[in-house]
C-alpha positions, 0 to 999 in steps of 0.5 A: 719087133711087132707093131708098136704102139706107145713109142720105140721098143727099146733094145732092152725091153726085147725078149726075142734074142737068139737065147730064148728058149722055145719048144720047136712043133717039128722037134721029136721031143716036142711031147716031153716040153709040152708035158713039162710046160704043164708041170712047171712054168717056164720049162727051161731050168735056166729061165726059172733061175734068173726069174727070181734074180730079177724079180729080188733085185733091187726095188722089184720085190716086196715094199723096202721100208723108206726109212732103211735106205740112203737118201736118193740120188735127186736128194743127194745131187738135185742140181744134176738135170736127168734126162732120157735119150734114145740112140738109135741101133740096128737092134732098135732105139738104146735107152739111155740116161743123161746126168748133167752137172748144175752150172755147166753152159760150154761144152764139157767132157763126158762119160759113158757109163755101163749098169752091173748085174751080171750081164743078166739084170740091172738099169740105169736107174739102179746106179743113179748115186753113181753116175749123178755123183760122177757127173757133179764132182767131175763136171762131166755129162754121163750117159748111162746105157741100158744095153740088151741083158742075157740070156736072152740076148748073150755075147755080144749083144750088150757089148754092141750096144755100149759100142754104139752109144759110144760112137754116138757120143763120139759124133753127136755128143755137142747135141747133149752138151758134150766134147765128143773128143773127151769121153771116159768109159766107166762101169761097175762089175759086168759093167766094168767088163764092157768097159775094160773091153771097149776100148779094145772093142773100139779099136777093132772096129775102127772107132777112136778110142776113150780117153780113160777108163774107171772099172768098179769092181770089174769082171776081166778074165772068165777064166775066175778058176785061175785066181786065188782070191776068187777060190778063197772068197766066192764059195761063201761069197755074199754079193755074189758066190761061185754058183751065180758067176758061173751061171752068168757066165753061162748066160753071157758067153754061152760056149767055152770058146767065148771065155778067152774071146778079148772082147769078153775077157780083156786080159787076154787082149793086146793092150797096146795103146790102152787109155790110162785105167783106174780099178776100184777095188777091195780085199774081200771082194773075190775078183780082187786078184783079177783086178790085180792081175789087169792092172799088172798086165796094163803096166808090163804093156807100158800103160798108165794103170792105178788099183785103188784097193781098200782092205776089208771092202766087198764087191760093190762097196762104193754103191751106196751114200753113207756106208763105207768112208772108203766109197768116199775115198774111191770117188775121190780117187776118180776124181783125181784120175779123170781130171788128169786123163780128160 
């Protein structure tokens, strides 16, 4: 990784995965590239296509008016004590955000929580609202994990990194202040994609299982086609359309063989002995039929599963304060979850 000179690299910051692109001197077609590369910048027609992405996200492109945003979650949750963390890993140091509810002395459970994007973008601080409001109402501390983002670095990468802070957790957890015998997995989108898989992850690699799983809006089947919600609604979808989920799916999983993989694609895994599940959802978001889907999968396996599901709500509703009374109503339902399943 290079000589460093202002403390650790972290996994997320490395651009030198197996899905960069480069231009080899000993290939054939090595004078086409290097022609191209003087036309256009970068060469790869997938490069260009995630450099807007991630420069538009949030925040990264032109100045946001104050006045047209929600209140911050430190204005939201200032008792909430936020903290950095950096977990080691065969790929280098995982950065990682701790939120800690205000009052809390005795050691108390926790939650591991995994940033949406679409495998391609995103951080912790994206979702502080999120995990500052889990970590108030639920009295839990929530570790947020910034994990190796694709192409760059595609399945399973970032999987393997949310797997390693977990294990930490599970070890060195009373370090932060928590119970690493109560830990809840949580995410939101792509997020919620590793965290539907992880506990099937966890236990093909041998590691004890989380007590509870909250999903936002979750990707569990790559196989989208399948399901009619997300032929009705993606085309014209808003957050996001079919042209973005299948170029993540690309990005992500690379090869048609990994669509099916159950670390990918949950659905298609042996669910037995699943933790109990809880699935946020709405109507006019196009994965909804997939969430269903999941839900009934889990319950045919005799595994305690809940959809909350609003009619009319999109993919993401639940992201900011003060928009929808029915991102209120899906905290509430998890507050209610997680206090039975921790």
């Amino acid at each position: 990784m290079g000589e460093q000179t202002s403390g650790p690299i972290f996994v997320d910051q490395r651009r030198d995965g197996p899905g960069v692109s480069h231009i080899d001197p000993s290939d054939p077609a090595a004078p086409l590239y290097r022609l191209l590369a003087k036309m256009r910048s970068p060469v790869a027609l997938r490069d260009i296509m995630i450099d807007p992405v991630r420069t538009g996200y949030i925040g990264k492109g032109a100045p946001i008016d104050p006045t047209d945003l929600p209140k911050s979650a430190a204005e939201l949750y200032p008792g909430v004590a936020v903290s950095e963390l950096a977990v080691p890993s065969p790929a280098g140091a995982i950065r990682c955000q701790v939120y800690r509810p205000p009052g809390s002395q005795a050691v108390i459970p926790m939650a591991l929580y995994l940033h949406g994007g679409g495998f391609t973008i995103g951080r912790s601080e994206d979702t502080a609202y999120i995990t500052s409001r889990m970590a108030s109402e639920n009295g839990v501390v929530v570790v947020s994990v910034n994990y190796r983002l694709a192409p760059e670095w595609p399945f399973p990468a970032g999987l393997d990194d949310c797997v390693g802070v977990l294990a930490w957790m599970q070890q060195h957890g009373a370090s932060i202040g928590g119970d690493g015998a109560r830990i809840a997995v949580a995410g939101d989108s792509a997020g919620g994609n590793f965290a539907a898989a992880i506990p099937i992850k966890a236990r093909d690699e041998g590691l004890p299982a989380p007590k509870a799983v909250v999903m936002f809006c979750p990707i569990t089947d790559f196989f989208f086609e399948d399901y009619d919600s997300f032929e009705r609604l993606g085309p014209l979808g808003i957050v996001y359309d079919t042209a973005f989920i299948g170029f993540i799916r690309g990005a992500y999983l690379v090869h048609r063989k990994n669509w099916a993989h159950p670390h990918a694609s949950p659905m298609r895994a042996d669910l037995a002995a699943y933790p109990p599940a809880l699935i946020v959802s709405g109507t006019h978001d196009p994965l909804v039929d997939d969430n269903r889907a999941f839900v009934a999968r889990l319950k045919a396996a005799g595994r305690d599963a809940e959809h909350f599901v609003r009619e009319g709500m999109p993919h993401g509703y639940y992201f900011f304060p003060g928009v929808f009374r029915q991102g209120d109503e899906a905290f509430a339902a998890i507050k209610t979850f997680l206090a039975r399943a921790l």
